[in-house]
N, CA and C of each residue as an Amber inpcrd file, in Angstrom:
protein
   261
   0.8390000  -1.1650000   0.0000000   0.0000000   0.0000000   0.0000000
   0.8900000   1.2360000   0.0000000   0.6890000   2.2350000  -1.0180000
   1.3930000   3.4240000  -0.9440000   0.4760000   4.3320000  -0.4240000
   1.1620000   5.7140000   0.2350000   0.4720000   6.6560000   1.2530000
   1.7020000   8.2000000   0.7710000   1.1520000   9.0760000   1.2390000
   1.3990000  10.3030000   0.9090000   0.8460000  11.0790000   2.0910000
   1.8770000  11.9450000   2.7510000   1.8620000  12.8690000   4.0030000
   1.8200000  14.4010000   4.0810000   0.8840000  14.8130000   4.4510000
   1.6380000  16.1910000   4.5020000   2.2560000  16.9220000   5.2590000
   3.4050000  17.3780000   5.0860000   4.1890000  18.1350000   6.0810000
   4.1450000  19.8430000   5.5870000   4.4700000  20.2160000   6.7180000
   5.1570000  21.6310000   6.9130000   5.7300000  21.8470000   5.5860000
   5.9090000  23.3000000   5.0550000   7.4800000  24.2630000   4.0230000
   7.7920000  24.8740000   4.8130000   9.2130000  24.5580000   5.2470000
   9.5360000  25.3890000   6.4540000  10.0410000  26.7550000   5.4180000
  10.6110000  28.1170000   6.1950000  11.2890000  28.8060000   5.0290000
  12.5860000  28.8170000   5.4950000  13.0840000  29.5680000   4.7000000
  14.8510000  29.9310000   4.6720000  15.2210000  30.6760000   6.2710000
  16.1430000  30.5210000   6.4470000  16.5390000  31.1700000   7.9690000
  16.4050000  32.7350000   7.4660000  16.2280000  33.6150000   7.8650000
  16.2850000  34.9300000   7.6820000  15.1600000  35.5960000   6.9470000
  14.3790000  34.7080000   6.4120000  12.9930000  35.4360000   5.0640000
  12.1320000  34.6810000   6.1870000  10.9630000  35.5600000   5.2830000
   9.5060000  35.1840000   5.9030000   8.8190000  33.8620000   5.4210000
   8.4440000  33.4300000   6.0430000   8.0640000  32.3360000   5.5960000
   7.2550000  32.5310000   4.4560000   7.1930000  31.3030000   3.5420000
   6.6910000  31.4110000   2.0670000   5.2220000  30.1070000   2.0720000
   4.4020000  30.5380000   2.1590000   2.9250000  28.7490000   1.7020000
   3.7780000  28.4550000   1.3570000   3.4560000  27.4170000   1.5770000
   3.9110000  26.0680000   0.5920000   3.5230000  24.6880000   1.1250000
   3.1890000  23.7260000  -0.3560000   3.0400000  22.6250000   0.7330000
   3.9630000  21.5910000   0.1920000   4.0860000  20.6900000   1.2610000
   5.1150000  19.3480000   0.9830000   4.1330000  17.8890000   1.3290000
   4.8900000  17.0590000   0.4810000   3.9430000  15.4700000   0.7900000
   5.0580000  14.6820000   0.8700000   5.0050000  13.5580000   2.0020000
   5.4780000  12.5820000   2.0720000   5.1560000  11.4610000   1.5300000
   5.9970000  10.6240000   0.3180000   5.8130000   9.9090000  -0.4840000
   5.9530000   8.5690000  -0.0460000   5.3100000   7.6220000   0.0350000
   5.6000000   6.4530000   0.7290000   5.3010000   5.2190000   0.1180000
   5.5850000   4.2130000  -0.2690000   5.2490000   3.0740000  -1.5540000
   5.1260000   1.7440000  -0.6170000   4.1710000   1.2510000   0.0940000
   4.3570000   0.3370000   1.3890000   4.7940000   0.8000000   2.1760000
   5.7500000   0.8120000   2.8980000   6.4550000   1.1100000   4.2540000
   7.9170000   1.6770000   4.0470000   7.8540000   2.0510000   2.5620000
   9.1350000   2.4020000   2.5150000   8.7210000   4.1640000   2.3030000
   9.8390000   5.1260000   2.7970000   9.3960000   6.5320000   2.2770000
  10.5350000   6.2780000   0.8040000   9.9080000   6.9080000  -0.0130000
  10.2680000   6.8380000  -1.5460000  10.9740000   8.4530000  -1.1300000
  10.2180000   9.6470000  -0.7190000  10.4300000  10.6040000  -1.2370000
   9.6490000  12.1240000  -0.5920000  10.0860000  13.2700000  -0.9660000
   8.8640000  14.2750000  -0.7110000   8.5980000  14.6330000  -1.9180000
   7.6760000  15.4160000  -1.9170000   7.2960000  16.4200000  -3.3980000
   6.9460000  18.0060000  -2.3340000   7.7870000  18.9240000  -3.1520000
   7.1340000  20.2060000  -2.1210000   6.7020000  21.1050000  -3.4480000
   6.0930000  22.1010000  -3.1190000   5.3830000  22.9560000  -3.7660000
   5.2080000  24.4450000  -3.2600000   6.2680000  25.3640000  -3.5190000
   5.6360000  26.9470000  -2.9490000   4.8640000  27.7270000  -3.4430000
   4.3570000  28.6020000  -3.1470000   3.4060000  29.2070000  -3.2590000
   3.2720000  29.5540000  -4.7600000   4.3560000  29.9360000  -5.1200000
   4.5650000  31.0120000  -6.4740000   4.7300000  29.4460000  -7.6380000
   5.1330000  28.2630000  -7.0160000   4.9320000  27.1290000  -8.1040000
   3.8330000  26.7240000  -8.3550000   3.8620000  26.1450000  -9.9890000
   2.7020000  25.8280000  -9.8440000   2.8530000  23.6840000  -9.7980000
   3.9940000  23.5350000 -10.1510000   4.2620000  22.0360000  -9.6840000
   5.0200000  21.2870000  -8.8580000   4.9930000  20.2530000  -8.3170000
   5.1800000  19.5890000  -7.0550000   6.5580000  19.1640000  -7.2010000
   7.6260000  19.1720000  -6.8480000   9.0980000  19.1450000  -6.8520000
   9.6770000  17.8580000  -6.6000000  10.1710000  16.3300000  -6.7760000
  10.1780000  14.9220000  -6.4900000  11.5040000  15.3000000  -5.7530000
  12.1690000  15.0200000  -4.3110000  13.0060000  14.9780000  -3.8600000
  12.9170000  13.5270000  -2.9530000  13.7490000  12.6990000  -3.5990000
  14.2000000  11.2090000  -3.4250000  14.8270000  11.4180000  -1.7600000
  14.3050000   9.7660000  -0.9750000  14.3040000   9.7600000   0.4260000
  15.2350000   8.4690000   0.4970000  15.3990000   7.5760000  -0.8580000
  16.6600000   6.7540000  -0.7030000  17.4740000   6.8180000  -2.2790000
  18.1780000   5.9000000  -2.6290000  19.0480000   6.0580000  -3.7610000
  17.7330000   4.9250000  -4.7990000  16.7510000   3.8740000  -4.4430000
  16.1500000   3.1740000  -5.0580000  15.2760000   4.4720000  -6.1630000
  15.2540000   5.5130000  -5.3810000  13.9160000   6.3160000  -6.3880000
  14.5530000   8.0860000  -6.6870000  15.9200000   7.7790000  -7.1690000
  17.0280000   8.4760000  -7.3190000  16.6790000   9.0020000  -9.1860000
  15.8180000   8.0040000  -9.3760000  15.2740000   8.2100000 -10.9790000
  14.0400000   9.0490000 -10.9040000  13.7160000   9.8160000  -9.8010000
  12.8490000  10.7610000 -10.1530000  12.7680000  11.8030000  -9.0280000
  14.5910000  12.1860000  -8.9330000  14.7910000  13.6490000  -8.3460000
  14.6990000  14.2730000  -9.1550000  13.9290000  15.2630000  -8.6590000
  13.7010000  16.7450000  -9.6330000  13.0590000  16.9390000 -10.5830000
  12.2380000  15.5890000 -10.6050000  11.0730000  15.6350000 -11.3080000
   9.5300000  16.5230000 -10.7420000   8.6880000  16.9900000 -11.9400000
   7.6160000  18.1050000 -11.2190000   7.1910000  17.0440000 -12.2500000
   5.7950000  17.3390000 -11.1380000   4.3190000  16.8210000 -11.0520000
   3.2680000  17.6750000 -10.5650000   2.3660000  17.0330000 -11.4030000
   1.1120000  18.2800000 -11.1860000   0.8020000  18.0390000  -9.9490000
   0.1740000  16.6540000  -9.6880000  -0.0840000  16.5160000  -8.2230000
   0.3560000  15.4930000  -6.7920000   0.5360000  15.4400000  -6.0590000
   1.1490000  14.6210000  -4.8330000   0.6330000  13.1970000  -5.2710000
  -0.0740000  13.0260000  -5.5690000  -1.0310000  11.4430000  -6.5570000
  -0.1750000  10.7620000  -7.4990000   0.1210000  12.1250000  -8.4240000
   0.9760000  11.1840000  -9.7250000   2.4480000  11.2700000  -9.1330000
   2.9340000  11.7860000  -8.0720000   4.5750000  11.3930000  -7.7730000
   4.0650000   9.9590000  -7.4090000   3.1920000  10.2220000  -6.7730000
   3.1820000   8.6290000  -5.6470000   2.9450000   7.4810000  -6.3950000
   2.4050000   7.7850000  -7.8420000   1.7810000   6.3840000  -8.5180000
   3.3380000   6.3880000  -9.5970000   3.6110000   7.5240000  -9.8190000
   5.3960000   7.2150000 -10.5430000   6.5040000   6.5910000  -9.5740000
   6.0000000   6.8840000  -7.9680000   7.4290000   6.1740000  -7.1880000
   6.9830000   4.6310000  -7.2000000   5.1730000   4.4310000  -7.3970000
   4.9620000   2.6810000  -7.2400000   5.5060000   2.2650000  -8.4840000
   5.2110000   2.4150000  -9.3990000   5.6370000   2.0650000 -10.9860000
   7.1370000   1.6700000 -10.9680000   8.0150000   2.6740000 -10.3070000
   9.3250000   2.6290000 -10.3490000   9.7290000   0.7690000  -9.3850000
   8.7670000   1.8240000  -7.9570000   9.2640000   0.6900000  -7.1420000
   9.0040000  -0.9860000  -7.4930000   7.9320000  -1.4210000  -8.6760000
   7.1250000  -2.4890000  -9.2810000   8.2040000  -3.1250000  -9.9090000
   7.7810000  -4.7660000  -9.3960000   9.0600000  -5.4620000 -10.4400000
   8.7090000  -5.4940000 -11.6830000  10.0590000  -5.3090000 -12.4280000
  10.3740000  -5.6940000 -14.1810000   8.9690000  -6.8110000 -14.1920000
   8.2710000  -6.8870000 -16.0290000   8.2970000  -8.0780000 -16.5250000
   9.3490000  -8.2630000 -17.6220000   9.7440000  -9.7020000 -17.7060000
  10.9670000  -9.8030000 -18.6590000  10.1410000  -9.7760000 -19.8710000
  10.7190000  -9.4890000 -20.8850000  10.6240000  -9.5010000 -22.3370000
   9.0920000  -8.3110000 -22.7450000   9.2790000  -8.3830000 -24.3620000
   8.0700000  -7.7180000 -24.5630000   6.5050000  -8.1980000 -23.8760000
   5.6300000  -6.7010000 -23.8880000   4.4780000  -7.7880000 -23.5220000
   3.6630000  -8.3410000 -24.8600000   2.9750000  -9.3130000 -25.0900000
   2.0790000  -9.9410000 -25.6970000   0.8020000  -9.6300000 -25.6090000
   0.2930000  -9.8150000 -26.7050000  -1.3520000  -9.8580000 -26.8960000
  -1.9400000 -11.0550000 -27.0540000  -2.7860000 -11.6200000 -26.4900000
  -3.1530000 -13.0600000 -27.0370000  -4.4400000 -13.1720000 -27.5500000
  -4.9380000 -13.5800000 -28.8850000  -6.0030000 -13.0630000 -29.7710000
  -6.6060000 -14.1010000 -29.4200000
């Protein structure tokens, strides 16, 4: 089961804080990742939580949904060879 969190945007030490929101990306029990989003963006930012889902730092997404269904896809085993149609 994958799950998605929301946390805090903290801001920069010295500026005012900026909206923003962040999601915790999670694919079973593993955290895959966050996605954050500030105010002035309009898409969700993929920042990888181990080296397995390292194939979709810095990837933007429209929404906290499609990071989470791109970190299951990733995290999903291979099938070997092409797929088939069977008529």
């Amino acid at each position: 089961m994958s799950n998605f969190h929301s946390a805090s945007h903290s801001s920069v030490a010295g500026q005012p804080p900026q909206p923003g929101l962040a999601y915790v990306i999670e694919v079973g029990e593993t955290q895959a990742g966050l996605v954050a989003r500030r105010a002035d963006e309009r898409f969700f930012t993929f920042i990888s939580a181990t080296s397995a889902f390292n194939r979709l730092e810095g990837q933007r997404f429209a929404t906290p949904g499609a990071a989470e269904l791109a970190a299951r896809q990733l995290a999903a085993p291979r099938r070997h060879g092409p797929a088939r149609l069977v008529a």
